[in-house]
N, C-alpha and C positions, 0 to 999 in steps of 0.2 A: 377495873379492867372488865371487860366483857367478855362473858363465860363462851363465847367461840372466838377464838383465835381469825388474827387478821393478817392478810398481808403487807406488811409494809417496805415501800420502795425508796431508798435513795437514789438518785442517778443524776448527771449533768457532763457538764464538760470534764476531759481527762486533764485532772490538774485543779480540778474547782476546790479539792478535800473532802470529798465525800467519802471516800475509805477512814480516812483520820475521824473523820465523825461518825462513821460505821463504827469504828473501833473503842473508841469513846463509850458508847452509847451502851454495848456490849460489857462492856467496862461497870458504866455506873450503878450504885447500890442500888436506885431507883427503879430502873429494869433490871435485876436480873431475876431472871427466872423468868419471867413476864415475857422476852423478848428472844427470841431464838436466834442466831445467823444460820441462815442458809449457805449450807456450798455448795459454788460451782463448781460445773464443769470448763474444761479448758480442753484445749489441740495444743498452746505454749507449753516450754518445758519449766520446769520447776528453777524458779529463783532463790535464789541463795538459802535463808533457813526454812523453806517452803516443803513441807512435807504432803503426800499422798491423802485424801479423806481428811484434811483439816482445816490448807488454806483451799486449795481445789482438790476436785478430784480429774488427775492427768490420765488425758486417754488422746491414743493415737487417730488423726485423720480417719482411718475408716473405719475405727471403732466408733468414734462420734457419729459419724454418718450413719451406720447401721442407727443408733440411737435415737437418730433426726427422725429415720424411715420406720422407725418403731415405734415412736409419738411419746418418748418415755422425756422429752424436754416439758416442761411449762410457759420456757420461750428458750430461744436461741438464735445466735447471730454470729455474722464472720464479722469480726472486728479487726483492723490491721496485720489481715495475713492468718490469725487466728479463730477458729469456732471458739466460742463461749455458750452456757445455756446452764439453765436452771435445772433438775433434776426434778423432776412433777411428785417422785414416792417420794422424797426424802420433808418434802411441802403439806402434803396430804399428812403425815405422821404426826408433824408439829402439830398442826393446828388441830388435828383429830384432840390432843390434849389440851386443847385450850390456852395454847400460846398464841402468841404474836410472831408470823416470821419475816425475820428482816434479811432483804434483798439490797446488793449494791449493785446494780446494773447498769448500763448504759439505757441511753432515753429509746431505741428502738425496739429493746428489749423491754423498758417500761409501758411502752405504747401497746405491746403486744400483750404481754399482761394483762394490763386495763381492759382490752378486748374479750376476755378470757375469763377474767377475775374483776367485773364492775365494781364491786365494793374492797376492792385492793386503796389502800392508802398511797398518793405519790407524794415524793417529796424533793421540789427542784433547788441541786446545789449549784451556786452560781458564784463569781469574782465577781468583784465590783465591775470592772472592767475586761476588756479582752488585754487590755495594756497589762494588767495585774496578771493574767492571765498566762498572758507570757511568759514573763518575768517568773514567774514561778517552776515555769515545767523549762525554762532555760537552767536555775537555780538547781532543779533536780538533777540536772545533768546526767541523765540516762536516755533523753535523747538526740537525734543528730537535728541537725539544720532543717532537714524535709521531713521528718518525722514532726518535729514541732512547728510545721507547716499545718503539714494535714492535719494535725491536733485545733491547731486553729480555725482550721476552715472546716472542719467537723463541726466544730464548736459555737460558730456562725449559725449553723444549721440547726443544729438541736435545741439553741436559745430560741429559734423559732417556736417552739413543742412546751413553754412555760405558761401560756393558757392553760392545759391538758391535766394540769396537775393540782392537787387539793393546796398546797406551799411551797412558796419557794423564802427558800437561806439562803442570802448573800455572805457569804463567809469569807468579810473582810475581816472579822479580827476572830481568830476561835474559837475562845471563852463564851464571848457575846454570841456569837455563831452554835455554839452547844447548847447553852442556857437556849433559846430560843427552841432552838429542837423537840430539848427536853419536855419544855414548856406545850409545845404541840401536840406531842404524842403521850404526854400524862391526859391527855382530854378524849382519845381515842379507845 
């Protein structure tokens, strides 16, 4: 590992599995300690066993805003109805100790990053297909008919933004799809 701490980005389409491979990753003996999650910020309300400063930290519409106009993000975006954003102190602390900190973003938020943070790692999570693609965030069943529209055709857009990025993981099968991960960022 490298004695200053880096950023590292997962993002792509919602539904690609990049949270499950966030989670993983966080998970294995290989990284831990080496590897931080970062939490966000959110304006959504808290899902099911979703606690306060763990999985987000929930803060109401004009609290975020105050936050946007006080530069205290590292990036942030409206994402379906919702602010999202990075928290810049809680980033600057990891890596002051020489960790790695790891981001699950969306890609407009990793663009901005990169902007910001040139030697920030990306890393694009992809389905094989947008057919697969489907199929899966239909299978979640959490969202409606037009929500997994605009998922789609969000998702159209952002595969545009896979030049921009150090790797991309096709995460047709998980295992193979980890392993690969792993494999990348033990080189980092």
């Amino acid at each position: 590992m490298n004695k200053k701490g880096r950023i590292i980005i997962l993002s792509g389409p919602s539904g690609a599995g990049k949270t499950t491979l966030h989670d993983l990753l966080l998970k294995s003996p290989e990284f831990r300690g080496r590897i931080v999650r970062s939490v966000s910020a959110t304006t959504r309300k808290p899902r099911g066993t979703e606690k306060q400063g763990r999985e987000y930290f929930f803060f109401s519409k004009k609290m975020f805003e105050h936050k946007i106009r006080t530069h205290q993000f590292l990036e942030w975006a409206r994402v379906f109805d919702n602010y999202y954003g990075t928290p810049i102190k809680n980033v600057r602390e990891i890596l002051s100790r020489g960790r790695h900190v790891l981001l699950c973003i969306d890609v407009q938020g990793a663009r901005l990053v990169r902007k910001k943070v040139p030697e920030a790692f990306l890393v694009f999570v992809k389905t094989p297909s947008l057919d697969e693609l489907r199929r899966r965030l239909e299978k979640r069943g959490t969202d409606s008919k037009e929500s997994i529209s605009l998922r789609l055709k969000t998702a159209r857009l952002e595969l545009k933004d896979v030049s921009r990025y150090d790797c991309v993981i096709v995460n047709d099968e998980l295992n193979r799809a980890f392993g690969e991960l792993k494999q990348v960022l033990a080189k980092i």
